[in-house]
N, C-alpha and C positions, 0 to 999 in steps of 0.2 A: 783118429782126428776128432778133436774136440766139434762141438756146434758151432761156437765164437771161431774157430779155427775155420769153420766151414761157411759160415756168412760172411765171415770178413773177408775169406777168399772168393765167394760170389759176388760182392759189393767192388773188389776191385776188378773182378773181370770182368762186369758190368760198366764198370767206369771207364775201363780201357775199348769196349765195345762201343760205348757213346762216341766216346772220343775218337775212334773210326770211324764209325758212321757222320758224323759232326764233318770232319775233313773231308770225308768220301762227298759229302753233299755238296759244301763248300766249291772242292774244285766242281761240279758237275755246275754248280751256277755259273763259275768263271765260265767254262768251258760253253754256256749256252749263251751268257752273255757277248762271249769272241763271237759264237756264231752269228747273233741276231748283228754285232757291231758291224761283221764280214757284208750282212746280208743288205743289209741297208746301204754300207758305201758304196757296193757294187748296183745296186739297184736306181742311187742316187747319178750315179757315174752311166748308166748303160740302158737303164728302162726307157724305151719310146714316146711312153703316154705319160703327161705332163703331170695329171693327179696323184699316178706314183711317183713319181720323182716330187714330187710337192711333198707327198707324206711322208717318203725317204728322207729329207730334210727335218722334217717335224722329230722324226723318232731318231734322230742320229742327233740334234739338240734335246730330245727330253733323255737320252742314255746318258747325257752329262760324261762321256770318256772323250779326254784329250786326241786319242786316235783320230779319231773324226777331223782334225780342225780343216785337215792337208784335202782332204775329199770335199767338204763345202766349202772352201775356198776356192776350190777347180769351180764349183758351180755356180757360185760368183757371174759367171759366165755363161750361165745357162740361155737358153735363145726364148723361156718363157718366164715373164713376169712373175708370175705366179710362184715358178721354183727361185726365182732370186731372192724373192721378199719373205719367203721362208727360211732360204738359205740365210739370208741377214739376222733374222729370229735366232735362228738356230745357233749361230756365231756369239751373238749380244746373251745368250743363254747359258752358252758352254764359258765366256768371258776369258777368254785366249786371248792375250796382247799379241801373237803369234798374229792375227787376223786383225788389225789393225790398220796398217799401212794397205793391204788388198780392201779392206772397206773404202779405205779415201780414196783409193784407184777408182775403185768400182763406184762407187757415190759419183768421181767425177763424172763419169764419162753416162753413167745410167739417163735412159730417157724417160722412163714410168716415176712420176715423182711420189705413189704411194711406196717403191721400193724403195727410192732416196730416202722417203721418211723411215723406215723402217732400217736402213743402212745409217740413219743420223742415231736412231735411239741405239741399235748395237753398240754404234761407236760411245757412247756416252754411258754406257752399262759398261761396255770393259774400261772404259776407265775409270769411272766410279768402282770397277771390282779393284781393277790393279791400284785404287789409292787407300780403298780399305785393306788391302791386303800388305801395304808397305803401314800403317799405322799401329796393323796388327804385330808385325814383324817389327816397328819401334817398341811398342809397348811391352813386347817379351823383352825384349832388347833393354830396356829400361827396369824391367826385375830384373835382371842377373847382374847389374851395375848399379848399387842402390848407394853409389856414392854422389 
């Protein structure tokens, strides 16, 4: 075997090894990100002490995954201020039209009017998101018909 014969078979077996490792990493992020998504709705849903369930909210809105919307919409509901007006952040953040209609529920009926405020600017983020997201989907819509 030649040397060019012998590095250029190193160089792909190096390339095919990255490329393993690259995917092997990959899923291992998915796979921590499921956990921490896991960890947080359960902990959102089930922790007694209100600053955890506060901060469950914050990190289930700053993970940006849809999964979330169904678990802070239960908390919608929560029996402390504190985790509502998070939960509403957290909603107005992830901008799920999915959570929509549970904010006007919940707006109406809420007594703490810093979480009304904070359920009025959600509400007004997701739709500000869902009407950039239909202009954007015009405007594609609009190159591929350029008559």
């Amino acid at each position: 075997m030649t040397m060019k014969a012998m590095v250029a078979g190193f160089f792909v077996l190096s390339l095919l090894l990255s490329a393993s490792f690259a995917r092997a990493n990959q899923e291992d992020r998915i796979n921590e990100q499921n956990r921490h998504l896991e960890h947080w709705m359960e902990t959102l849903s089930n922790n007694p002490l209100v600053l955890v369930r506060k901060n469950a909210a914050y990190f289930l809105g700053s993970l940006q995954d849809e999964r979330a919307v169904q678990t802070l919409i239960k908390a919608l509901g929560d029996r402390s201020a504190l985790v509502r007006k998070e939960v509403a952040i957290a909603l107005g953040n992830l901008g799920s039209e999915e959570a929509l209609r549970e904010l006007f529920a919940a707006k109406s009926i809420e007594v703490d009017r810093s979480v009304q405020r904070e359920q009025e600017r959600a509400i007004e983020k997701i739709k500000a998101h869902a009407e950039y997201q239909q202009q954007k989907k015009q405007r594609y819509l609009d190159l591929q018909d350029p008559s």
